[in-house]
C-alpha positions in Angstrom: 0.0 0.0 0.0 1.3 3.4 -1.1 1.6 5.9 1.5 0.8 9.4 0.1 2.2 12.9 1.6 0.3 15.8 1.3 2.4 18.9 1.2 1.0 21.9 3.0 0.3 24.8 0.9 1.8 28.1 2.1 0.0 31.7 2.0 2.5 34.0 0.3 3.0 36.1 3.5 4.2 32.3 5.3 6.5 31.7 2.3 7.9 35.1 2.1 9.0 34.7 6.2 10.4 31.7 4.9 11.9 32.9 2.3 13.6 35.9 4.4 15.1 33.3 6.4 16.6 31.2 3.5 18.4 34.3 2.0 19.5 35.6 5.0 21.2 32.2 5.8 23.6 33.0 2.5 23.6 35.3 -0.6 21.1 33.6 -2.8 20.6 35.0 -6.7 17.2 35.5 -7.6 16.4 31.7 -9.9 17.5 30.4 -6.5 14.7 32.3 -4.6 12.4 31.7 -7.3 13.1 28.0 -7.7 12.3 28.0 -4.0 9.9 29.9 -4.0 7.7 27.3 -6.8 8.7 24.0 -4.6 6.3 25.9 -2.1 3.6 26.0 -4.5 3.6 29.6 -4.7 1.9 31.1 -8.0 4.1 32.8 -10.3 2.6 36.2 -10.3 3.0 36.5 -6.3 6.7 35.1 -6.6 7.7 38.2 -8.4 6.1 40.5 -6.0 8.1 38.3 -3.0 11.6 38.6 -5.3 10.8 42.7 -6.1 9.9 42.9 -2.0 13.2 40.8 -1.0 15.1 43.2 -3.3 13.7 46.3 -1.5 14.5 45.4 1.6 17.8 44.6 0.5 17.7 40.7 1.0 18.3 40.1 -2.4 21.0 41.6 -4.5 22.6 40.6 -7.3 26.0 42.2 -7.4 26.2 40.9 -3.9 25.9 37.5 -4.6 28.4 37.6 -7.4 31.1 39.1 -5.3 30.7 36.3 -2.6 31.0 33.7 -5.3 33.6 35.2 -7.0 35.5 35.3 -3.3 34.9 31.8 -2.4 35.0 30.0 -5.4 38.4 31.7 -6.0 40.4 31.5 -2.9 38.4 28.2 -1.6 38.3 26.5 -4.8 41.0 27.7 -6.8 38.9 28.1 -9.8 40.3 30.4 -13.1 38.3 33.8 -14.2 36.5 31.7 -16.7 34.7 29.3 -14.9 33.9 31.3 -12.7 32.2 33.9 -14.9 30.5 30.8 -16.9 29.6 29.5 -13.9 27.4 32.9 -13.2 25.8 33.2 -16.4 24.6 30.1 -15.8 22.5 31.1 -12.6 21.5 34.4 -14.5 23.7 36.8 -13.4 23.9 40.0 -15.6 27.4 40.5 -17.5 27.9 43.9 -15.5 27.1 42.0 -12.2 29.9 39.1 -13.3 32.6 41.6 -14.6 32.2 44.1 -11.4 32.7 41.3 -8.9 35.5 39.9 -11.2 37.2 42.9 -10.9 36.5 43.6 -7.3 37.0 40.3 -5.6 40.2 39.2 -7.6 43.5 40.8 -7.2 46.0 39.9 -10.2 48.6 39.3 -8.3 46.9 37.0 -6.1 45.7 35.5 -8.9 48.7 34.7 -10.2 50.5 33.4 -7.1 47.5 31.1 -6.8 48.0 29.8 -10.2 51.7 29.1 -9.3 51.2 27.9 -6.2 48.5 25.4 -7.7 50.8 24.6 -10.5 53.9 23.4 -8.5 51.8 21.5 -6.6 50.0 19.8 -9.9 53.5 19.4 -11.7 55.3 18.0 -8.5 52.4 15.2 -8.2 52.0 13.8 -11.9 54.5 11.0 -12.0 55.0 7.7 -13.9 56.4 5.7 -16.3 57.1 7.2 -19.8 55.7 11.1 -18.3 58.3 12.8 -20.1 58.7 16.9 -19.6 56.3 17.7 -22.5 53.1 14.9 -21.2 53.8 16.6 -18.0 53.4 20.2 -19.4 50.4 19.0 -21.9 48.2 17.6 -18.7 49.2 20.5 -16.6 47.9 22.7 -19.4 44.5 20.5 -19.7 44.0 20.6 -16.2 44.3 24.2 -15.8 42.2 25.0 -18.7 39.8 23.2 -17.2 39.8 25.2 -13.6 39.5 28.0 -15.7 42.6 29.7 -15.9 43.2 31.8 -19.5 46.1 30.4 -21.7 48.3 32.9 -21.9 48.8 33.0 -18.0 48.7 29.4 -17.9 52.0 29.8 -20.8 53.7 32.2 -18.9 53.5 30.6 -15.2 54.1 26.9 -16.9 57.6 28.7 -17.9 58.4 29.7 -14.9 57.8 26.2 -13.4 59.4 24.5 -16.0 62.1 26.6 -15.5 62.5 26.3 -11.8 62.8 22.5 -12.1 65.6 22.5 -14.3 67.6 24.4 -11.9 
């Protein structure tokens, strides 16, 4: 016998307390809020007047959320410029919004010495038989590349490690 759950339907005044609390907990962009917002069976026309109300009261802001995930999925993550600005067209995030935070939340020279610091430790930790210098270099590149990190910088610190091992 199949046991069925009945979900209780909230008013839009209980799901916007609700709500309040979810984005208060952490920076939440607005498909998040509205995504949340729909699992509570709330109709479409009174989620936009919750979302316009949280951004009023200043719950909800987008340039906000972009600078926190810039921050974290930078320095906690390690993740290159362009994942993370694909990453935040993906939740919706406007290009001025992505660029700002980008720019605000990411010091080049930081950025660099995370590369490097990230790269010796890659470089140091593919070993094997037959890895010669250039397979090395070649999945070093792919793996970067893949974090996100632009070529050119990926070129120019690769150098520099290269270089360092040879001494």
């Amino acid at each position: 016998m199949e046991k069925k759950t009945f979900r209780k339907t909230l008013t839009p005044e209980q799901a916007y307390v609700k709500i309040r609390h979810y984005c208060a907990f952490q920076e939440r962009n607005h498909s998040e809020v509205k995504t949340k917002l729909s699992t509570m069976g709330i109709a479409w026309s009174a989620t936009n007047e919750i979302v316009s109300k949280l951004i009023e009261e200043g719950f909800l802001n987008e340039e906000r959320f972009a600078n926190a995930f810039v921050g974290g999925k930078f320095r906690i993550k390690g993740w290159g410029k362009k994942k993370i600005e694909m990453e935040l067209r993906k939740k919706g995030i406007s290009a001025y919004s992505i660029q700002k935070a980008l720019r605000d939340e990411i010091d080049m020279a930081d950025y660099e010495q995370t590369l490097m610091k990230l790269m010796q430790k890659k470089w140091s930790s593919i070993k094997g038989q037959g890895i010669t210098s250039y397979v090395k270099q070649a999945k070093v590149r792919q793996y970067f590349l893949s974090r996100g990190y632009e070529n050119t910088l990926i070129t120019r610190v690769l150098k520099e490690v290269t270089e360092k091992e040879k001494d």
